[in-house]
FILONU-178611 format. One line per 8 residues: number of its first residue (from 1); for each residue y, x, z of C-alpha. Coordinates in Angstrom, 3 decimals, padded with zeros to 6 digits. Layout:
! FILONU-178611
NUM	Y/X/Z | ...
! end
This chain:
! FILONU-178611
1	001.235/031.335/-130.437 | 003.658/031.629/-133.370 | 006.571/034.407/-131.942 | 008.239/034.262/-134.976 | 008.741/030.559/-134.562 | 009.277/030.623/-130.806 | 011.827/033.264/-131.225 | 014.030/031.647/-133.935
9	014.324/028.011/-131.831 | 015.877/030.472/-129.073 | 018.211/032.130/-132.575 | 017.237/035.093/-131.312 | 016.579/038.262/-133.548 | 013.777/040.442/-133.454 | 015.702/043.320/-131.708 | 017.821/040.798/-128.942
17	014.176/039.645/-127.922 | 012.956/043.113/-127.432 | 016.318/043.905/-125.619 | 015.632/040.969/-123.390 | 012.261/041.641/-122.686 | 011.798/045.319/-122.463 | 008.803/044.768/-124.750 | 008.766/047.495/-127.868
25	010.639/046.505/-131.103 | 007.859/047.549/-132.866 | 004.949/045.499/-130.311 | 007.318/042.116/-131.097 | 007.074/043.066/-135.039 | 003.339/043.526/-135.071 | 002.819/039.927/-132.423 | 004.609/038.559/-135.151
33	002.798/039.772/-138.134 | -000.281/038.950/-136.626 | -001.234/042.658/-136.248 | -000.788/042.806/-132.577 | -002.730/041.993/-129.467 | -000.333/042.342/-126.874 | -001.375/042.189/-122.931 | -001.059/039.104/-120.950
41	001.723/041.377/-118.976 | 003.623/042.139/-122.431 | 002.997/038.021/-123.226 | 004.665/037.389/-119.937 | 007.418/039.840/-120.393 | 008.448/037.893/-123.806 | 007.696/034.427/-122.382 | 010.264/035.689/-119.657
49	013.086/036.186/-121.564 | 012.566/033.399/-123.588 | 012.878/031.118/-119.716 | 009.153/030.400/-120.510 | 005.673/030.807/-118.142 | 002.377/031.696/-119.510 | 000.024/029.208/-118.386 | -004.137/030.318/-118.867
57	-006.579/027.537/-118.779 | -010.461/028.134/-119.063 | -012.150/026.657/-121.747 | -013.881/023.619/-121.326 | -017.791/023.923/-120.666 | -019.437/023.912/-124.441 | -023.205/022.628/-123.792 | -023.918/023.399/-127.681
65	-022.625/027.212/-127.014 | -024.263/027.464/-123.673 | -027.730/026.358/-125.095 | -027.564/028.457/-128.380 | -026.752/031.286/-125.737 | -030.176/030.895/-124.253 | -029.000/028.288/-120.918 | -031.568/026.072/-120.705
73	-030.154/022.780/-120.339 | -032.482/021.106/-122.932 | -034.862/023.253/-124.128 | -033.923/024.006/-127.490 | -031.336/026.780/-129.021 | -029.452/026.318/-131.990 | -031.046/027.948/-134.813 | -027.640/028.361/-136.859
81	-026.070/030.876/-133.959 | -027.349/034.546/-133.079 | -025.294/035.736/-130.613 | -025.104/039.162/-129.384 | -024.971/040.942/-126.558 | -020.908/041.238/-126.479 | -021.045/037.023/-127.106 | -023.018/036.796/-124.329
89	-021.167/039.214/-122.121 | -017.715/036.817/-122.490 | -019.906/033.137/-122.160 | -020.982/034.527/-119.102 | -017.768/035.527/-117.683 | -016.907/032.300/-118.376 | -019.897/030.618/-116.472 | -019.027/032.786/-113.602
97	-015.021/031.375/-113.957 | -016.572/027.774/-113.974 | -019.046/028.005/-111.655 | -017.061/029.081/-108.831 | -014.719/027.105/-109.930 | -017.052/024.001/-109.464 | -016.217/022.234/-112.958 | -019.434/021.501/-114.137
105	-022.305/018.564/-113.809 | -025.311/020.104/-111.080 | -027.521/020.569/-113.977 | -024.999/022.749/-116.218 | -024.357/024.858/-112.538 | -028.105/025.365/-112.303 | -029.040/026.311/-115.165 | -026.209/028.875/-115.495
113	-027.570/030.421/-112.018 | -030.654/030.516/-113.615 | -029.281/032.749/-116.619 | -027.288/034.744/-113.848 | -029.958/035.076/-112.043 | -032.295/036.378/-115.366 | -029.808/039.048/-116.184 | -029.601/040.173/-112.218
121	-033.370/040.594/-112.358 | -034.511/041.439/-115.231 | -031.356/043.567/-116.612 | -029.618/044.827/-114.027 | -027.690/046.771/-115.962 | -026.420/044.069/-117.882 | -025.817/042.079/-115.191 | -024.024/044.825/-113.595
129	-021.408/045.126/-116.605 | -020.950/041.323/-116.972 | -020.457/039.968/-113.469 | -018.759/041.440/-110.797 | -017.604/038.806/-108.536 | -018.832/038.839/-104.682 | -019.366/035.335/-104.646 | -021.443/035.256/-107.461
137	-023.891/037.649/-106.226 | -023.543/036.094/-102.883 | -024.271/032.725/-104.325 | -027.767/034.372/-106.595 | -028.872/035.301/-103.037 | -028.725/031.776/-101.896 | -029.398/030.466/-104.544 | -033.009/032.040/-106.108
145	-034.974/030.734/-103.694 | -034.312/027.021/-105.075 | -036.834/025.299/-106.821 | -034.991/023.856/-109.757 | -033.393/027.560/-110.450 | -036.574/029.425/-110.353 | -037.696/026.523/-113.061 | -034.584/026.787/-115.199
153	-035.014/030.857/-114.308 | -037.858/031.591/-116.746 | -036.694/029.550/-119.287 | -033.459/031.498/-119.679 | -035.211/034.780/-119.039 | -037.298/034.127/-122.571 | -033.789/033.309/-123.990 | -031.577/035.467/-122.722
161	-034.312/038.410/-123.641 | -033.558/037.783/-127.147 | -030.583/038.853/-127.248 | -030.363/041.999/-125.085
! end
């Protein structure tokens, strides 16, 4: 998002925005510089005045990130990516988004319940900090009894270990 950009097509200055908005003068100066990393609620404030919505979309399902990240959809991980544990922490809030969200091919939804399913067992923890959606541990109790899962399970477990 380029404020400064945004804000000029409206001809507004720097100060009428943050008059309009109730957002800081100084928060709009630093969005602007590229120093700041304002809230969705302080995004929404600005986009307000300006007669403008803030619209979130997920990110599509990347099979290349999902497999480097230890989901075992083919077998092999991308040698070129070492992700760590914070990495892994927002893919799999993102898995969570999509698979509740039912956007992905029966294959990609297994074997992320597999990976969920690895860091509910085997690092609780972990598992405990990343997801905490109801459905999701609703759906790992259905779910880990199923054949295909418990496959795809201890392929991400050897994966996923890596990494934690």
């Amino acid at each position: 998002m380029d404020l400064k950009r945004l804000r000029s097509t409206f001809r507004l200055s720097q100060v009428e925005l943050a008059q309009e908005s109730g957002v800081s003068l100084p928060t709009i100066q630093k969005i602007e510089s590229g120093q700041g990393n304002p809230t969705l609620e302080v995004l929404e404030k600005i986009f307000s005045a300006l007669g403008l919505r803030v619209h979130l979309n997920s990110e599509e399902f990347n099979v290349s990130r999902a497999i480097s990240l230890g989901v075992p959809l083919t077998g092999k991980k991308d040698p070129k990516v070492t992700p760590s544990k914070e990495t892994l922490r927002i893919e799999s809030r993102k898995w969570v988004h999509q698979v509740l969200g039912r956007q992905l091919s029966e294959r990609d939804e297994a074997a992320i319940w597999a990976v969920l399913l690895a860091l509910k067992t085997h690092f609780p923890k972990v598992h405990s900090e990343f997801i905490t959606s109801r459905e999701i541990e609703e759906g790992l109790k259905e779910k880990s009894g199923e054949g295909k899962i418990i496959k795809l399970y201890r392929m991400a477990l050897s994966e996923v270990s890596q990494y934690l």
